[in-house]
DOZA-287124 format. One record per residue (C-alpha): residue number from 1; y, x, z. Coordinates in steps of 0.25 Angstrom, whole numbers, plus 5000, padded with zeros to 4 digits. Each point is the difference from the previous one (the first is absolute). Example, Ala and Ser with C-alpha at 12.3 -4.5 7.8 and 13.67 -1.06 7.14 Angstrom:
<atoms>
n,c2,c1,c3
1,4982,5049,5031 .
2,5014,5006,4998 .
</atoms>
This chain:
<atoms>
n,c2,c1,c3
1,3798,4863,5136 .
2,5000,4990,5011 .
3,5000,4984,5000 .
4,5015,4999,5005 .
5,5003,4990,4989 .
6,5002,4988,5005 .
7,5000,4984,4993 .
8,5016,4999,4998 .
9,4998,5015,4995 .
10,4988,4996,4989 .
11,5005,4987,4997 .
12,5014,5007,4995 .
13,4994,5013,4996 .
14,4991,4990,4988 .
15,5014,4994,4997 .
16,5008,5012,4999 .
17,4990,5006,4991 .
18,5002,4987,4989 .
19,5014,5003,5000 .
20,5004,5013,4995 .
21,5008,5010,4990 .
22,4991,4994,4991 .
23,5007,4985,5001 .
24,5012,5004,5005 .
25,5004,5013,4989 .
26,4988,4997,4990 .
27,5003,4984,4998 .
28,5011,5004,4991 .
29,4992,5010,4990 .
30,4991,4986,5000 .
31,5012,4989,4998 .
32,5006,5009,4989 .
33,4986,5000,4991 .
34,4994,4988,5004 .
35,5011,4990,5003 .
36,4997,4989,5009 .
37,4984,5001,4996 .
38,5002,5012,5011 .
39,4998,4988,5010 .
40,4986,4998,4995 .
41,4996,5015,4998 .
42,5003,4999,5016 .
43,4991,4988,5002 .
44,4989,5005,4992 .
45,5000,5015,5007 .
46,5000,4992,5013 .
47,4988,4990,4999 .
48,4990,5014,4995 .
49,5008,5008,5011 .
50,4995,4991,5009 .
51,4987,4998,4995 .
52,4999,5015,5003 .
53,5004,4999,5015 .
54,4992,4989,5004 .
55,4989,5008,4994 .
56,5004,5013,5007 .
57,5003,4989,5011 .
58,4985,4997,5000 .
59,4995,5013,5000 .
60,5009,5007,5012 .
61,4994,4988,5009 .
62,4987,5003,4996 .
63,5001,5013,5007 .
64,5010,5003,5010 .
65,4996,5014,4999 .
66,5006,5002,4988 .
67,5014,5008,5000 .
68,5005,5000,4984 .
69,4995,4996,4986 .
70,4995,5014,5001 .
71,4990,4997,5008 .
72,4995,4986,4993 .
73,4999,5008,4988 .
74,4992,5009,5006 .
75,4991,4991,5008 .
76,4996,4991,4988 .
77,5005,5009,4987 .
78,4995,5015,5007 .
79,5007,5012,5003 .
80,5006,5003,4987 .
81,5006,4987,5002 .
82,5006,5002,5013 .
83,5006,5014,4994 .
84,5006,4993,4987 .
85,5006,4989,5006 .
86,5006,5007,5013 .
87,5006,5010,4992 .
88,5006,4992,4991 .
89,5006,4990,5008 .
90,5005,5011,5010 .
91,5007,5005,4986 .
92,5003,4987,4994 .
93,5008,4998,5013 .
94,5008,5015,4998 .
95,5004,4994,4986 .
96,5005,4986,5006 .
97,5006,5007,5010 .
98,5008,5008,4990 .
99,5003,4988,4991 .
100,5006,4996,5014 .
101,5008,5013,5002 .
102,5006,4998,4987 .
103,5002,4985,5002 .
104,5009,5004,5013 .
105,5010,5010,4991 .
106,5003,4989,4992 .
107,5003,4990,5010 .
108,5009,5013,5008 .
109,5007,5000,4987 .
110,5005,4987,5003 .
111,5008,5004,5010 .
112,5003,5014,4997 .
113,4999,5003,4983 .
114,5002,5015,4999 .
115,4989,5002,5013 .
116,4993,5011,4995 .
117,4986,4996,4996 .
118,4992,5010,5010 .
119,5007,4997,5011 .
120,4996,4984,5004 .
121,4986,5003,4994 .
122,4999,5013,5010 .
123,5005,4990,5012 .
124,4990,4990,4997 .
125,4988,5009,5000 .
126,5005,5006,5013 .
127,5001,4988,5006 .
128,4987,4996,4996 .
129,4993,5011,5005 .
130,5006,4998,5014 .
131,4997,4984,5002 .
132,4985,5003,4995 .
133,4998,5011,5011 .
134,5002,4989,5010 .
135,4990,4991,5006 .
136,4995,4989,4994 .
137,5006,4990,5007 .
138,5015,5006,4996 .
139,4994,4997,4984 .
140,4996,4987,5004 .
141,5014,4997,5007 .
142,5007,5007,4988 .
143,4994,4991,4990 .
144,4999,4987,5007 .
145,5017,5002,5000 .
146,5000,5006,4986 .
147,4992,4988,4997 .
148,5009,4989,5009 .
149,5012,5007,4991 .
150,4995,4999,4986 .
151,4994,4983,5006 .
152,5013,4997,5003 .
153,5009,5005,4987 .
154,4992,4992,4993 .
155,4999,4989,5005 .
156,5016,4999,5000 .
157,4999,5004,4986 .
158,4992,4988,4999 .
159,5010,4992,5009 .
160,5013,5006,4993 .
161,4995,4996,4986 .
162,4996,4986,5003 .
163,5014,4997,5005 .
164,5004,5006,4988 .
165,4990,4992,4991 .
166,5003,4987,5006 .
167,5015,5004,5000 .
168,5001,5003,4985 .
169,5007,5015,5005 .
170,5006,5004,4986 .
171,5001,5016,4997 .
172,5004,5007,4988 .
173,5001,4986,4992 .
174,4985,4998,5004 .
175,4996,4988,5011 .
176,4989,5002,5009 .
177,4988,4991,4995 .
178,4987,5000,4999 .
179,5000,4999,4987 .
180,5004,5015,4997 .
181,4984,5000,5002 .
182,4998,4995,4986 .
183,5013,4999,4993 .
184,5001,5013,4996 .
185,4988,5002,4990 .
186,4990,4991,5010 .
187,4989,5006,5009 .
188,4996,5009,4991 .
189,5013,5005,4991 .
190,4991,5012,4999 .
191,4989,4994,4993 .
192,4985,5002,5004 .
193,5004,5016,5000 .
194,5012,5001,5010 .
195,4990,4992,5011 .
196,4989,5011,4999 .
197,5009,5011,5000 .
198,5005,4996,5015 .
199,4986,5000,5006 .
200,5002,5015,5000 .
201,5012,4999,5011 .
202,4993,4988,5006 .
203,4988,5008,5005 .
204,5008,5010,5006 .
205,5010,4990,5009 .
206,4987,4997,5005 .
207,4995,5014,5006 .
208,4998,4999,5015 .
209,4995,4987,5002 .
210,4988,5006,5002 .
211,5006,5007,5011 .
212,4997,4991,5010 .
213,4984,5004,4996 .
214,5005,5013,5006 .
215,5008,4996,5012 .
216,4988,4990,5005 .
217,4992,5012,5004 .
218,5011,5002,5010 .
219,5002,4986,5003 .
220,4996,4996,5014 .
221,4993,4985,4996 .
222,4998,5002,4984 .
223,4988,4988,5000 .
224,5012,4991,5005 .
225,5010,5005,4991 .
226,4998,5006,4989 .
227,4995,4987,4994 .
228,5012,4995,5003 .
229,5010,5011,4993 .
230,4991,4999,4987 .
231,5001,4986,4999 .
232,5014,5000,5003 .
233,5001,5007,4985 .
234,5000,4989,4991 .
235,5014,4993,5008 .
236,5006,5014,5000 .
237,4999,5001,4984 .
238,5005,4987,4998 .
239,5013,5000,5009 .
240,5003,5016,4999 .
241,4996,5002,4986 .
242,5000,4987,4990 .
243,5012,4991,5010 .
244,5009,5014,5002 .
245,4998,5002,4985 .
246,5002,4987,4997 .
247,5014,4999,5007 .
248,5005,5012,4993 .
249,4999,4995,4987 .
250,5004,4987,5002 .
251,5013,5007,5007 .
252,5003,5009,4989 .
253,4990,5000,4986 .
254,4991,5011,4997 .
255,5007,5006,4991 .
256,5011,5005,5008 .
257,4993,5007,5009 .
258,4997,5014,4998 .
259,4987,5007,5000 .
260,5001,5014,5009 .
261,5008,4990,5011 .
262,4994,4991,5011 .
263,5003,4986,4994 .
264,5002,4996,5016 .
265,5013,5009,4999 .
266,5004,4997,4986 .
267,5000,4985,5003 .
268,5010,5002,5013 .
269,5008,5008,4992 .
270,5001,4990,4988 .
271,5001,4989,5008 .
272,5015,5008,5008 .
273,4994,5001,5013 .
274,5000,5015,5001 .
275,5000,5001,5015 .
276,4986,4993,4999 .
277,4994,5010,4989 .
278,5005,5012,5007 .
279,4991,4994,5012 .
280,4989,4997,4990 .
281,5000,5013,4997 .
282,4999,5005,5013 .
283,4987,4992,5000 .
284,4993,5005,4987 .
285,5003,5013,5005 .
286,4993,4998,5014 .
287,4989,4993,4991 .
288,4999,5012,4992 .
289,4999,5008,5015 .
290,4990,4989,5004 .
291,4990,5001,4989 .
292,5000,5018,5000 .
293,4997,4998,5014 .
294,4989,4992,4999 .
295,4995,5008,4988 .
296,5000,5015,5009 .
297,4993,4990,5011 .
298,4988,4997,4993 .
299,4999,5012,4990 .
300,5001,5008,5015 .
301,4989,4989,5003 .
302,4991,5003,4989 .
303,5004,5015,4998 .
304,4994,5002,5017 .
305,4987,4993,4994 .
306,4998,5009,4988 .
307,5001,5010,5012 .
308,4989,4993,5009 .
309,4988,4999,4990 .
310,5004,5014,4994 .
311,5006,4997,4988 .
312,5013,5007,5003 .
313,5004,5012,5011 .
314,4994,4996,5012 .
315,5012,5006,5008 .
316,5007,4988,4993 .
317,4991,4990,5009 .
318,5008,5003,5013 .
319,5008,4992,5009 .
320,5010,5004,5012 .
321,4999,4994,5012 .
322,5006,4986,4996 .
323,4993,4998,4988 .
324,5008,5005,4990 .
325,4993,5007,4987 .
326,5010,5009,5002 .
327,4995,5010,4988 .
328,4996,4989,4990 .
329,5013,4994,5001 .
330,5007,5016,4998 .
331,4992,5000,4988 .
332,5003,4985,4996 .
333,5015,5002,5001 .
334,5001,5015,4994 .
335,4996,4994,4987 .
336,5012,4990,4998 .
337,5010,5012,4997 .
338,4995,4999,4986 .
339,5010,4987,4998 .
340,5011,5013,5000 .
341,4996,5004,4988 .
342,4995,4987,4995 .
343,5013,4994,4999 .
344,5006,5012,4993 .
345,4990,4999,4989 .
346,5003,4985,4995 .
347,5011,4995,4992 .
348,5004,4992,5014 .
349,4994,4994,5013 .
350,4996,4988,4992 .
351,4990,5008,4992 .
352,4993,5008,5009 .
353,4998,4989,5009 .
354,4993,4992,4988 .
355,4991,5012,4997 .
356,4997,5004,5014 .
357,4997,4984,5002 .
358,4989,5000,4987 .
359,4992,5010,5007 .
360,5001,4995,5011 .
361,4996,4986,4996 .
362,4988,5004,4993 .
363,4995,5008,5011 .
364,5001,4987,5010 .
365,4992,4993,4990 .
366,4990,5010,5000 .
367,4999,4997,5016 .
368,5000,4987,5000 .
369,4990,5000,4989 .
370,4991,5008,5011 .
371,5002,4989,5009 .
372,4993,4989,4989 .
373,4988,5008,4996 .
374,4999,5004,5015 .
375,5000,4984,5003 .
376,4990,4998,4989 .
377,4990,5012,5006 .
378,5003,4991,5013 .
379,4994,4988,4994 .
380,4990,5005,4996 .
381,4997,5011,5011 .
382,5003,4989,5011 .
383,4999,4987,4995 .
384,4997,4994,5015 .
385,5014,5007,5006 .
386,5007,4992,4990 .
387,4995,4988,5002 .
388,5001,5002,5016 .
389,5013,5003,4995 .
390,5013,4994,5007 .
391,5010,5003,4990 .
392,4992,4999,4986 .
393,5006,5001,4987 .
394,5001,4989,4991 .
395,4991,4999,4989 .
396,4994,5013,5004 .
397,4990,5000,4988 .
398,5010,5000,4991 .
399,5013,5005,5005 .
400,4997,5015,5001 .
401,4996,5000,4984 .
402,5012,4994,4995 .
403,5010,5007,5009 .
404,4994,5013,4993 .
405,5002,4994,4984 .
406,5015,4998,5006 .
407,5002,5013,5003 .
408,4994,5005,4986 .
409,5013,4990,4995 .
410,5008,5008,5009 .
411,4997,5014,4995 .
412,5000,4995,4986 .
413,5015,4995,5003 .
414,5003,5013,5007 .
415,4996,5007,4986 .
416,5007,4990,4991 .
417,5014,5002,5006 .
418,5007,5015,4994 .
419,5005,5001,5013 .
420,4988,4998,5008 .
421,4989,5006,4990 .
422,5002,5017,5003 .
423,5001,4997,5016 .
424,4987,4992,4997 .
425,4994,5010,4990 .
426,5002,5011,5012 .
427,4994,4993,5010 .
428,4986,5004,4997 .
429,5005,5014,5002 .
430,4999,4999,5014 .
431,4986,4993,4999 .
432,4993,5013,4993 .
433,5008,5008,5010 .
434,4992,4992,5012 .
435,4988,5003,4992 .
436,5001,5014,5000 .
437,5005,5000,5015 .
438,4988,4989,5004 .
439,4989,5009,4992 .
440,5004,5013,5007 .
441,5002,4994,5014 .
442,4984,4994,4998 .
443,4994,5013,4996 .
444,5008,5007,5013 .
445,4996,4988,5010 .
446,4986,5000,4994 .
447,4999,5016,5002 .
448,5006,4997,5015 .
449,4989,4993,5002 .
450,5010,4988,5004 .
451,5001,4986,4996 .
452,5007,4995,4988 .
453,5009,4990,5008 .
454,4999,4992,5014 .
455,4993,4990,5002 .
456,5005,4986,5005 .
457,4993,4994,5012 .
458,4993,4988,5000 .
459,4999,4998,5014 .
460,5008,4988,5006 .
461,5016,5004,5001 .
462,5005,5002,5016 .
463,5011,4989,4995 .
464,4988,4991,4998 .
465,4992,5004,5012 .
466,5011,4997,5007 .
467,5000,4986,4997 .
</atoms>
């Protein structure tokens, strides 16, 4: 809880979070439905992704005080706000972080088959819970490598495959072209119905890029570089998501990758070069690490501010002597054994990952739905901050209204698919759960004679009086 991220920390932590399970173990759920029209569903996820972060962009730099979305929900939306979209970011960040868990067994079973399912899963959690009791420069130097690793696969993914392209590398009678892209059945041999079904998977390999949102609160010069990481999203979509994509199916078509693998091992392997796709595999599975740890790092964030303004224990909101939030990451962590059991229950690792992946991506969207009504209340609220505003939003009138009818396409998408619609259907379960939870927590601050939540300050930020 201390600003000892630094800019090389920021800059690859907003990478890192654009690049995780998600691309790397999701992508080939997508591929397998949609075919190459995936590339699109990538590209049109990415504009409103980052429509929604240079909104939440806008909105941190109005207010250094702010720590979380927690508290901008608060501040513009009231307490009930704050309560609603803490808990159920620090929640949806438990589920993504179990999807993760059960992401990692199937990449251990790789290089071990018979590995008995609880024993990866059980090492993974452990291992969590001991980077995030570090301080927050031992996350930041974790990620900015995890980050470096998963930068550089890629781009030698990219590299490897042009060489391949331009080389006509012929495999299991197919040669490398670009063509695979449309020769077998087009950009769309899935028709109109295959491209919305992969915007459900889509949304999910984006979880985290709001993450650097979180981090800047302990980012040592945030009006300098959070601008920067934001507008470094669009470049990231189109070389980690629609050119990485892009390669591997012109490497080998669509149609011969398989949908519970990462296509970024499956090509290595199609294309012979298995000492390349056992190291691949070495690098999803650090993804896999890379993406959990950042999820227990800012649920841990956001758990300690439920703490602070009382919507949680209060014992939670303590920190030892270097700045750990040692009990809120304790009670963070204990919650992802519940991928033991998870991954007992499925059919296999492949579906449990895609229900636990459903919630979790309606839940996100439900958090950066807050972030847009939040901006709109900004607008409105403080419409000479925005125009003071260093790093406005484009089209800011109208941008906010039409990223929220895209995520009412999402949620209808989500319901359409048969494997998406019951983890979608249960979501709101956990919505009346908060209800209940918020409505008693009121009645007792209220008889406590305590506030309903913190307030934010609005006097001028010390990074600011620095200056």
């Amino acid at each position: 809880m201390r600003r000892g991220l630094k800019n090389r920390h920021l800059q690859l932590i907003a990478i890192g979070g654009a690049i995780g399970t998600g691309l790397f173990m999701g992508s080939g759920q997508i591929v397998s439905v949609s075919g190459p029209s995936s590339i699109f569903v990538y590209a049109i996820i990415g504009f409103f992704v980052f429509l929604v972060m240079r909104m939440l962009g806008e909105l941190l730099l109005s207010n250094l005080h702010y720590k979380t979305f927690g508290d901008i929900a608060k501040d513009f939306l009231g307490p009930w706000a704050g309560f609603f979209v803490s808990w159920n970011y620090w929640f949806s960040w438990v589920v993504a972080c179990v999807a993760d868990i059960t992401a990692i067994v199937a990449y251990t079973q790789f290089f071990w088959e018979e590995v008995p399912l609880w024993l990866p899963a059980l090492a993974a959690t452990l291992f969590l819970l001991v980077l995030n009791l570090q301080p927050v420069r031992w996350f930041g130097e974790m990620e900015f490598w995890f980050a470096i690793i998963k930068i550089v696969a890629i781009l030698a993914l990219i590299a490897v495959g042009a060489v391949l392209i331009f080389t006509g590398f012929t495999h299991d009678g197919f040669q490398a072209s670009i063509t695979h892209l449309w020769d077998q059945g087009g950009f769309f041999p899935m028709g109109i119905s295959g491209f919305v079904l992969g915007f459900q998977m889509g949304v999910f390999s984006f979880i985290g890029v709001e993450l650097v949102g979180t981090a800047a609160a302990e980012a040592e010069n945030p009006r300098k570089n959070l601008p920067k990481a934001i507008n470094s999203i669009v470049v990231r979509i189109l070389v980690f998501y629609v050119l990485s994509l892009s390669v591997i199916m012109s490497i080998s078509p669509w149609t011969a990758l398989e949908a519970g693998k990462s296509p970024f091992v499956q090509t290595f392997l199609l294309a012979g070069f298995v000492p390349a796709a056992l190291v691949i595999n070495l690098v999803v599975l650090s993804s896999a690490a890379s993406s959990a740890n950042s999820g227990v790092y800012s649920g841990t964030r956001m758990l300690f501010g439920l703490a602070k303004d009382g919507h949680a224990p209060r014992k939670i909101a303590f920190t030892d002597s270097r700045g750990v939030p040692r009990r809120a990451v304790f009670a963070t962590a204990v919650l992802l054994f519940t991928a033991v059991p998870l991954l007992y229950a499925g059919d296999d690792v492949a579906t449990a990952f895609g229900f636990v992946s459903t919630m979790c991506a309606t839940m996100v969207l439900f958090t950066w739905g807050s972030i847009v009504v939040s901006y709109i209340v900004f607008l409105k609220k403080h419409p000479q901050r925005h125009q003071e505003s260093k790093f406005r939003v484009p089209v800011a009138r109208l941008a906010p209204w039409v990223v929220l009818v895209f995520f009412v396409f999402l949620i209808c998408t989500f319901l359409y698919s048969d494997g998406t619609r019951w983890a979608t259907l249960a979501t709101p379960v956990w919505f009346i759960i908060l209800a209940v939870f918020w409505h008693l927590r009121k009645r007792a601050l209220l008889r406590e004679g305590k506030p309903l939540a913190g307030t934010v300050s609005e006097l001028p930020h010390p990074l600011d009086e620095a200056k």
